[in-house]
N, C-alpha and C positions, 0 to 999 in steps of 0.2 A: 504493500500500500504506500502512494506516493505523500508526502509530508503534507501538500495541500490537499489530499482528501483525508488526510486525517483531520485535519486543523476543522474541515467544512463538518466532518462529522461531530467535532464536537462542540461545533457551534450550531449545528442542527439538533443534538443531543440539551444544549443549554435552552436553546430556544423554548424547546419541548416543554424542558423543568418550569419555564417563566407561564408559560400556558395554563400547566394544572395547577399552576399555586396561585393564578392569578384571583385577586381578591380573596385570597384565603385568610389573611388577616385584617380586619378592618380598623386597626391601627395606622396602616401603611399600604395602600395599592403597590406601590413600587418596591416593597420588601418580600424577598422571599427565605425561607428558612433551612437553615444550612446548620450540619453536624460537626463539631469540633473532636475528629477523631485522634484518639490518642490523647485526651484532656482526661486528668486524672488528678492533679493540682488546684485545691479551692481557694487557695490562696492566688496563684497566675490567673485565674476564672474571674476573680477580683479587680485584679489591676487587667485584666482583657478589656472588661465591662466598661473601667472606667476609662481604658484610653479612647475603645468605639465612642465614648459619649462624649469626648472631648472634639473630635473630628466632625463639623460641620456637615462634611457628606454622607455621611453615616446618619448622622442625626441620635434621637434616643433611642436608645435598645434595651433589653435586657437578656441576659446573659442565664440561661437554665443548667446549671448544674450538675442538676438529677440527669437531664436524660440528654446534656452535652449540644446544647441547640441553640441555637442563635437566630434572629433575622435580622437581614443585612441589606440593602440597596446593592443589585446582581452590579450596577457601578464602579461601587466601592469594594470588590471583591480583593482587588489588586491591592488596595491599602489596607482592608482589613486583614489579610494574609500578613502582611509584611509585620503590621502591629502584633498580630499573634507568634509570628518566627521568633520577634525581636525578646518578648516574654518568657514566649515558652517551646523553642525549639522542637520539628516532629510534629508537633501539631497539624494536622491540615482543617484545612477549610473545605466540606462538602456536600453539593446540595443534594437536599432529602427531594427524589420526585415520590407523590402525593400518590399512596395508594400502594407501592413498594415499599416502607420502609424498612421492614424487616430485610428484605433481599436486601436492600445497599447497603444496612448496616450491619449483614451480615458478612458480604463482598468487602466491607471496609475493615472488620476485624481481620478479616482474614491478610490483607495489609502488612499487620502489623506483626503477624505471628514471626515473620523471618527478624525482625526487629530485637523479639523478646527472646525467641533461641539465641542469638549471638549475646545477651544482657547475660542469658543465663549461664551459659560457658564462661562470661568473662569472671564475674561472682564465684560460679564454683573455681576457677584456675585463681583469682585472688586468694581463696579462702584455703585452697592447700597451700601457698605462699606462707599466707602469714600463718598458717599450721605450722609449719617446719621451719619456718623463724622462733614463733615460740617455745617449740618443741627443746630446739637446738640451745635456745637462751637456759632451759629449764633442768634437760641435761649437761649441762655445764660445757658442752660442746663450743670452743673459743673458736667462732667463725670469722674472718678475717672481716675489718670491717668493711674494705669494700667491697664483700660478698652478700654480708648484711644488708647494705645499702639498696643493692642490685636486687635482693627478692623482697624486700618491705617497699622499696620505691614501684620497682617493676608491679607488684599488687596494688600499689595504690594510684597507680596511674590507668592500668588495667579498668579499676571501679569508677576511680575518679574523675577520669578525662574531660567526661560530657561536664559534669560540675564546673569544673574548672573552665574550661571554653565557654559555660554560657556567664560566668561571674567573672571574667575578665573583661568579655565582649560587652557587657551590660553596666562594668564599672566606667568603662569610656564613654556610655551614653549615660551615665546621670543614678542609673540603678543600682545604692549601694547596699538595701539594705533588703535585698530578696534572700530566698534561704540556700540559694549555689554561692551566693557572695558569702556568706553567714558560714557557711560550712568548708568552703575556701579556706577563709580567712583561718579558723581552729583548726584544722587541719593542717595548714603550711606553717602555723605559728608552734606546734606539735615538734614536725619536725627540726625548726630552728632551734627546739630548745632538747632535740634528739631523743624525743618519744617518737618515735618511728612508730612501735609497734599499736600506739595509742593511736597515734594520727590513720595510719591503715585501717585499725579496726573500726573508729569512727568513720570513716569513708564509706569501709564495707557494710557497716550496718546502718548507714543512711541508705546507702542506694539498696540493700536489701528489705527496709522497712520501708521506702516508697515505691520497690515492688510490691510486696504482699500488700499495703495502705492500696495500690491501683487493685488490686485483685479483688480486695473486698470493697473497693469501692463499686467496681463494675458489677461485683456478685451482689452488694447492694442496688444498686441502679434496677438490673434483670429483675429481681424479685420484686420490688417495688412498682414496675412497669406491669410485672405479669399479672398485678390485681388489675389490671384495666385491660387484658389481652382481652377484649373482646371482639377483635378487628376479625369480620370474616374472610378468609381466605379465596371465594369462590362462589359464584349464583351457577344456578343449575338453567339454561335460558332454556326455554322453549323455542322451539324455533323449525316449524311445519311440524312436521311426522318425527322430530329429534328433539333431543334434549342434549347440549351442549355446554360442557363446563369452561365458562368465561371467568375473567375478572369480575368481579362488581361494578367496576368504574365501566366498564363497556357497555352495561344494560341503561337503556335509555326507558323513560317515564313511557307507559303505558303498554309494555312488553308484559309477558307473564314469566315466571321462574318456580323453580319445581321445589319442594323444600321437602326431605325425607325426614321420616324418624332420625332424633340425634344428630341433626344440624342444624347449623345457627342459620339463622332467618338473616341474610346479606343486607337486605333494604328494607324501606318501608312501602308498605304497600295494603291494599285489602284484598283477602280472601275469596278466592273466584269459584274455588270446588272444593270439597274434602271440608272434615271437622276433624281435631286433635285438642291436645291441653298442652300449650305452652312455660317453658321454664322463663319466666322474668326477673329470673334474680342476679346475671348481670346486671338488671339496669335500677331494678328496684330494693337490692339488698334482702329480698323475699324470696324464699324458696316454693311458695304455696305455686301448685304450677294454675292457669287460667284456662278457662276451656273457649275456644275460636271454631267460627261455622264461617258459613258464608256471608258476606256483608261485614264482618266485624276487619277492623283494625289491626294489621301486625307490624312490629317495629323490629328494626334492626339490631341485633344483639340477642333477640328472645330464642331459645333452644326450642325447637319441635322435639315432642318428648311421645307422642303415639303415629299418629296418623300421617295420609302422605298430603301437603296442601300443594294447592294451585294459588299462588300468589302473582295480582297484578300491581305492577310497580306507581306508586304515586309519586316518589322522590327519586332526583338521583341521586348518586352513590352519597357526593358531595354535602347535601343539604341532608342526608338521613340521621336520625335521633342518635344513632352510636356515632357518626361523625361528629355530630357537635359535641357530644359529654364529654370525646377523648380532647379534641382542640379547646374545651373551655379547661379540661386537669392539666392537660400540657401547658396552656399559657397561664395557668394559675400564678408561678412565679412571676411574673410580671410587677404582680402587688406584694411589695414586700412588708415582712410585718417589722413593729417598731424591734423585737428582739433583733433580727437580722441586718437592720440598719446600724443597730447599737454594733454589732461585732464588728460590722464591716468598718465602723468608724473607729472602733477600738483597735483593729489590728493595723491599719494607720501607722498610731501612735507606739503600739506594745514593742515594736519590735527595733526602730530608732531607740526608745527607752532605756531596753535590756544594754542595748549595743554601747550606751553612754554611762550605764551605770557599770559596764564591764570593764571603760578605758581606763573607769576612774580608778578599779579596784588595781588595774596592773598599773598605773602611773603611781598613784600617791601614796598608798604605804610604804614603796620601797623610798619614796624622796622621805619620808619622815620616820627612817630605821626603824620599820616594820617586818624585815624581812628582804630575801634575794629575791630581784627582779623576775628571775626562771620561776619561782615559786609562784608571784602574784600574777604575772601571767598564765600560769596552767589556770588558776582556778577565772580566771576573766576568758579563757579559752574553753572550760567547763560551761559558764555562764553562756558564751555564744551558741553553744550547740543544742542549749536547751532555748533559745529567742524564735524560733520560727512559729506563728502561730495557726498553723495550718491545723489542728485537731478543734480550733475552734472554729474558724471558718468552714471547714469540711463538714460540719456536724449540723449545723444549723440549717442551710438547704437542701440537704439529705433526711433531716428531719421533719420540715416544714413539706416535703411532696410526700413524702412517706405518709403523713399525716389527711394531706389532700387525697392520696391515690385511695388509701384506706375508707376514707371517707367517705366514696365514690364505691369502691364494692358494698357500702350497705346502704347505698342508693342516695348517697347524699351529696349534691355535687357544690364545690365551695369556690367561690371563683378567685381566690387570693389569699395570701396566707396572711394577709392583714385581715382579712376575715377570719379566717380560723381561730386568730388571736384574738381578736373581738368577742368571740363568741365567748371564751375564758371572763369577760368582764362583763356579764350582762347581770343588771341589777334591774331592770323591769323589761317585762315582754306583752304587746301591746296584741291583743288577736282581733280579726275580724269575726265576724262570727259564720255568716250565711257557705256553706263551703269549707269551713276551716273548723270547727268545733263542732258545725251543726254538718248533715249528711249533704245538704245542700237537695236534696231527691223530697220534693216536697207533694203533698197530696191534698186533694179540696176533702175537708172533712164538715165543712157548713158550708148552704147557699141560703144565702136570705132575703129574697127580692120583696120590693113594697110590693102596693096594692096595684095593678097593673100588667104587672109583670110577672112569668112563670119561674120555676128553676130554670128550667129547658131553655127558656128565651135568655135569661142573665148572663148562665154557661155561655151561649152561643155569640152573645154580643162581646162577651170577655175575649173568647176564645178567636173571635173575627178579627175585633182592633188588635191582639197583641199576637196575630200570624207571623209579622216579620222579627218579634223580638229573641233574640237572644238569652234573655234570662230565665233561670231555670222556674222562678213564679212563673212565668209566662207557658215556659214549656209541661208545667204541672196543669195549668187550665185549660192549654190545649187537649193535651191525653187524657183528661177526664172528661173532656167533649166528643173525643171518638169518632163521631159522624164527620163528613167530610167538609169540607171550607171552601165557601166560593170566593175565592181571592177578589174577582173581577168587580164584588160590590164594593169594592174598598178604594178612596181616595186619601187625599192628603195625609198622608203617615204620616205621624212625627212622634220621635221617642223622645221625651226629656229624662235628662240623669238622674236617676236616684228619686223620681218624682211618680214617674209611668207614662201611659201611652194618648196621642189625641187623635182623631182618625173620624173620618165620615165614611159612615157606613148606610148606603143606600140616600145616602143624602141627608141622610143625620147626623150632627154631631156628636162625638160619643167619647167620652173621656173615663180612660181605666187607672188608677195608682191608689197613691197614698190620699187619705182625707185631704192632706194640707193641699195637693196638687191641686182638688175641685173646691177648697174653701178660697184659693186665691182669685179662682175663675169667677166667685161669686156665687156658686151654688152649694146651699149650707148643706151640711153632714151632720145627720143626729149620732149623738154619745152613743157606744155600744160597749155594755156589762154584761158580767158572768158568762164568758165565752162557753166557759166549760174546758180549753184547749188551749195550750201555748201556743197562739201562731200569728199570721201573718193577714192584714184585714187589706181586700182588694175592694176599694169601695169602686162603682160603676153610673156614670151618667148619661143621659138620653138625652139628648136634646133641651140640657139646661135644668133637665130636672133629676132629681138622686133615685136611683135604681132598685139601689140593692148594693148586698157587701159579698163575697165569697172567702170563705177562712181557709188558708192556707197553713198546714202544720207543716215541720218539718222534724227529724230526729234527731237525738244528739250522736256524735261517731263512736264509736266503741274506742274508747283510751283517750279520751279527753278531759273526761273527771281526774283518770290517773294523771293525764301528765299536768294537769295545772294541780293537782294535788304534791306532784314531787317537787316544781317547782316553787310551792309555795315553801314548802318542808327546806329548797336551798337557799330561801332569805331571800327569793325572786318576789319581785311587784307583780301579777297578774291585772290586767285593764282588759275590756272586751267594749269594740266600737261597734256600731252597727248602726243600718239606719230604719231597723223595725222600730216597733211602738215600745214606749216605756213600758208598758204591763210586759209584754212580751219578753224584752227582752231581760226582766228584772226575773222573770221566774226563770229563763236559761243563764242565767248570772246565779239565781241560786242554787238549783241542779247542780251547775256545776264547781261553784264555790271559789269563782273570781274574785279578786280584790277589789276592784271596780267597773263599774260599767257607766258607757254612755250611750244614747238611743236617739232615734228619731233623727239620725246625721247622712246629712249628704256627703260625695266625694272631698268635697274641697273641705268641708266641717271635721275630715275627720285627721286631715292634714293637720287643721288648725289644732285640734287637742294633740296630738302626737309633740307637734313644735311644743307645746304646754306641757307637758309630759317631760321634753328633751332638757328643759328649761329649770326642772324640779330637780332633775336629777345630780348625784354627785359628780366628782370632776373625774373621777377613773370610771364608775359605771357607763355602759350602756346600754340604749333602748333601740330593743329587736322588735322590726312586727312582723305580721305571721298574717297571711294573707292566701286565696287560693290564685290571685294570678289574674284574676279578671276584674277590672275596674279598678284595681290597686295601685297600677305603675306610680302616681303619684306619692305614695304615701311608702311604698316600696323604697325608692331613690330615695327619699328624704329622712329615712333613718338610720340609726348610726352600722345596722345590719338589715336588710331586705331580704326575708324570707319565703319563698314562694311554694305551698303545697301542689302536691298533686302534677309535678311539670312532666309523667312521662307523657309524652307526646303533645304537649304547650310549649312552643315556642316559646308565647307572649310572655309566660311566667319564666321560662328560661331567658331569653331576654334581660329582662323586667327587674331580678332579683338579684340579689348579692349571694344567698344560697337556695340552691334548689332542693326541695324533699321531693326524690323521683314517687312514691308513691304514697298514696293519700292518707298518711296517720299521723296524728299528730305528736305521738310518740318518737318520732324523728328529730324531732328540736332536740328534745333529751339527748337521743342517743351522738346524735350531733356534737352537741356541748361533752360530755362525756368526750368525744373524741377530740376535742380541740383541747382539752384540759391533760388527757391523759400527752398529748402532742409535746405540749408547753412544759410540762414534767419533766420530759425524758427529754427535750432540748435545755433545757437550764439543769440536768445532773447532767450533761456533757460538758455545759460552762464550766460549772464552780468545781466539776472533779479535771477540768484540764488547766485549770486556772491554780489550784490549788497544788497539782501534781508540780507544774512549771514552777510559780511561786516558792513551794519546798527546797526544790533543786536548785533554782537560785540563791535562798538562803545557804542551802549546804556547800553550796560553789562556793559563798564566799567565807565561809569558815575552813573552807578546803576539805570537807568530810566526802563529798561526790567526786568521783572520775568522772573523765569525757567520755568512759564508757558506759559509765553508768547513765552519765546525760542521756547520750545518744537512744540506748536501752528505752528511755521514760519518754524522751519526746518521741519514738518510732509505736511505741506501746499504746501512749494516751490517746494518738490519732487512728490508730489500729480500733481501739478500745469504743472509741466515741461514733466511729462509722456503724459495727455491730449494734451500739447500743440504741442508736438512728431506727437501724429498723425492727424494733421491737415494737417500734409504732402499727406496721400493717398486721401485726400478728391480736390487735386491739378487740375484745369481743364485750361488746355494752351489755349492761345487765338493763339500758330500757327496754330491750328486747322482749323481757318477761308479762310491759306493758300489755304490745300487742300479738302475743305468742300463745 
């Protein structure tokens, strides 16, 4: 192949990449997202992030940790390389095409295997070196010295090299205080003062602990990732008298696809033939499987667990509900929480600190006869080897997705880890009620038409004006009318919010909602007592005069008593807004034993108390509301956590919210918090146990009680230590489970 048809293919190749990813984040049209392979370093991850955000044509980015991902302007490719080489050599830069990423990133390990075979030979041919240096020193074996020289230098040049090349190269540009310059430095100061065998061993067991540190990082990463492997491999396409195993990304909207026992349903689509019971506990954290006929709904990610279906495709690949869960937990990092900002500012500073307080210990005891110069240096050489704060940066965003991903297998999708940490500080949680506490499935259980008018006729005039509405009162007066609806006698529709419906019906005026809607019109509404029933009063007017009323009940959801009960029991405020009638909503206020309620509230009313709510509140608490997703978006955005039940298959609520509970109980909030608390735990015992471990060892460096082997030992250990202890997160099982179990 000629050099210019390479070049074309891989600019036909790039082309490709810009195509399927175009608008994939709506952050950035012009960014596409690219894997940092060979990134193993959370500390270089650190300063990657901040030099991209320093660079104009880059613009802001954020830098993913967990799963090594970037997006970049395909522009700046050539500068974002060059800033990544400059950091952190071996790296590369590559782009993820949309729909493969397994294959590339499996094609990109494979990369690197010839890379870590030759690391590993070099490591083992050091480690007999300085075996038979020490051996030789121990049997009293008097090796000539410059044979000594020759196998502790030879070994540590061996380990060393890459170190040293990238902290020279990086001392010339400005970079003194990364952990090759760090390690450099205690290492060639080792052997100035003819610890050979010290200086090798610390070399060797640096670059041996930030192999194994890359090993469990990546073993971290995989495991972590594989709670979201819900990415289907393959649609079974229909296609005449065949059935044809494609991509997913190749079936276009209105195609059929074949789905057998024991595969995962590729897209979303509905039910064209066959009946089975589907597994939804990818996406809903429930194992209860759901039973699907023809006409119902099936989503992407859901397991076929009997039957064979015929499914026709409504989305494509792109837009379908397991694409979006996986692109909102992947760019979860985006939003960092206050903990992760605090590290990343801390390590900053931590590591100049150490490095000044170690000059100080080898300078000025020996100017004021404290001792020999060789002396106060080893232990200011102990001290640098314990400065590199890479086990606290490593920990923190391996914790924080760990946390997210976990979160997402029990259906709880959380869009930032600023969120996740929010949710640790919630001191009142605000519910809607219609949909969210209550089943929202409501049913006429009184009609009460004046003198004039039949049942038959009220139902019907009900059921006429509110044909085009969306709400589920509306959709309860329909299904209890049953008989059929002549659309065509209906003129001027109009829905007002949170009011009800105005509509001429055969050339009558005719108005459905709340009292207050037909008291503003001028036509009075008589007081109505002793319902008998909790529910919802649809008053109905005719032509300027009052009709009749139809009572709408609804139920309360199975775990809503419990979980405002637990949360009352954690020192949480419970409030419940709504805009039914004060009786109503005062007896589902006591049912179910809210702190407070308020009623009879339009959309924007209910804004206004939440801000009043937000206003009350202490300076760390916050206020969550809890909403199902429909008419909410206002009140969603405007609090300090935006909750949205019920999003499997709502967009508007995925959208809409800050967290989403894929299925509909309200039990989820708990088990939620629960995870974001249990998150925060095990990221701050990685703090204060690496903070602590570092801390010690510096004190003991400067009493001289620690070697730089034992340094090297503690700082290769605690960062070892704090990765494992990262994911203990996805291994997380909530006891609200028991709520709705």
């Amino acid at each position: 192949m000629t050099a210019t048809s390479t070049k074309n293919l891989e600019f036909n190749h790039h082309e490709s990449i810009l195509e399927e990813q175009k608008g994939h984040d709506s952050k950035s049209q012009k960014q596409i997202k690219y894997r940092l392979v060979g990134l193993c370093c959370a500390n270089c991850a650190l300063k990657i992030e901040k030099a991209f955000n320093e660079e104009k044509s880059i613009g802001q980015t954020t830098l993913n940790f967990a799963t090594q991902t970037v997006y970049l302007p395909p522009a700046s490719l050539e500068l974002a390389q060059g800033i990544v080489d400059r950091i952190e050599p071996g790296v590369k830069l590559k782009p993820i095409i949309k729909g493969s990423q397994g294959l590339n990133q499996e094609g990109q390990e494979e990369e690197g295997l010839q890379a870590t075979r030759w690391k590993k030979i070099r490591m083992l041919v050091a480690s007999a070196l300085l075996a038979i240096g020490l051996v030789s020193s121990m049997l009293g074996l008097n090796l000539p010295e410059v044979m000594e020289y020759v196998i502790y230098l030879t070994a540590y040049f061996l380990v060393g090299y890459e170190v040293l090349y990238i902290a020279f190269r990086n001392m010339f540009r400005g970079a003194l205080f990364d952990e090759n310059f760090l390690m450099s430095l205690a290492t060639i100061g080792a052997i100035a003062i003819n610890q050979l065998p010290e200086a090798v061993g610390v070399m060797l067991f640096y670059t041996v602990g930030e192999y194994i540190q890359g090993l469990a990082v990546n073993r971290s990463r995989h495991s972590i990732q594989a709670l979201m492997n819900i990415r289907p491999d393959y649609a079974n396409l229909i296609h005449q008298l065949d059935v044809l195993k494609v991509d997913p990304e190749d079936v276009q909207v209105g195609q059929q696809i074949l789905v057998r026992p024991g595969e995962r349903i590729p897209l979303d689509g509905e039910v064209v033939k066959g009946a089975s019971f589907v597994e939804t506990s990818a996406l809903t954290g429930e194992s209860v499987p759901r039973k699907v006929e023809v006409g119902d709904v099936v989503l992407s990610g859901m397991v076929n667990s009997s039957g064979i279906l015929t499914v026709r495709v409504t989305r494509p690949y792109a837009e379908s509900s397991m694409q979006k869960i996986l692109e909102l937990v992947e760019n979860a990092s985006s939003r960092k929480a206050r903990t992760e900002k605090f590290i990343t500012t801390f390590s900053r500073y931590y590591t100049p600190g150490v490095v000044i307080i170690a000059t100080g210990i080898a300078i000025l005891p020996p100017l004021f006869g404290g001792g020999t110069f060789s002396e106060w240096l080893y232990r200011a050489l102990t001290i640098l080897v314990i400065s590199c704060p890479c086990a606290l940066v490593i920990s923190v965003p391996l914790g924080y997705f760990g946390g997210i991903g976990g979160a997402s297998r029990h259906g709880i999708l959380v869009k930032g880890a600023n969120f996740l940490e929010a949710l640790t500080q919630v001191r009142t949680v605000v519910f809607d009620k219609t949909g969210t506490l209550t089943q929202g499935v409501f049913e006429v259980v009184q009609i009460l038409p004046v003198d004039g008018f039949s049942k038959e006729q009220l139902l019907e005039i009900a059921a006429t004006a509110e044909i085009h509405s969306s709400h589920p009162i509306a959709k309860s007066i329909r299904d209890n009318h049953k008989l059929p609806i002549e659309v065509g006698i209906l003129d001027d529709y109009k829905e007002v919010s949170g009011q009800g419906v105005q509509a001429k019906i055969k050339g009558q005026e005719v108005l459905v909602g709340k009292a207050a809607f037909l008291l503003a019109i001028g036509i009075p509404v008589p007081e109505v007592h002793n319902l008998g029933h909790a529910g919802t009063l649809v008053h109905v007017a005719v032509s300027g005069q009052y009709a009749g009323y139809i009572l709408i009940a609804d139920r309360l959801k199975p775990g809503a008593k419990e979980t405002i009960q637990a949360l009352g029991e954690a020192g949480i405020k419970t409030v419940m807004l709504t805009g039914d009638l004060q009786n109503v909503a005062a007896r589902v206020a006591e049912d179910l034993g809210v702190s407070e309620f308020h009623a009879d509230l339009l959309p924007e009313d209910k804004v206004t108390w939440l801000e009043q709510l937000m206003v009350q509140k202490d300076r760390q608490g916050k206020v969550v509301f809890v909403g199902d997703g429909i008419n909410d978006a206002p009140v969603l955005t405007r609090a300090d956590v935006g909750v949205a039940m019920g999003g499997l298959g709502s967009d508007a609520a995925i959208e809409a919210a800050d967290v989403v509970l894929m299925d509909d109980q309200p039990s989820k909030l708990i088990e939620g918090m629960e995870i974001a608390r249990f998150t925060k735990k095990i990221i701050w015992q990685n703090i204060f146990f690496a903070l602590g471990i570092k801390l010690g060892f510096i004190i003991l460096g400067i009493f001289g009680v620690a070697t730089m082997w034992e340094a090297v030992f503690a700082d290769v250990g605690v960062a070892l230590l704090a990765v494992l202890n990262a994911t203990r997160v996805r291994q997380f099982t909530s006891a609200a489970t028991i709520i709705h179990s």
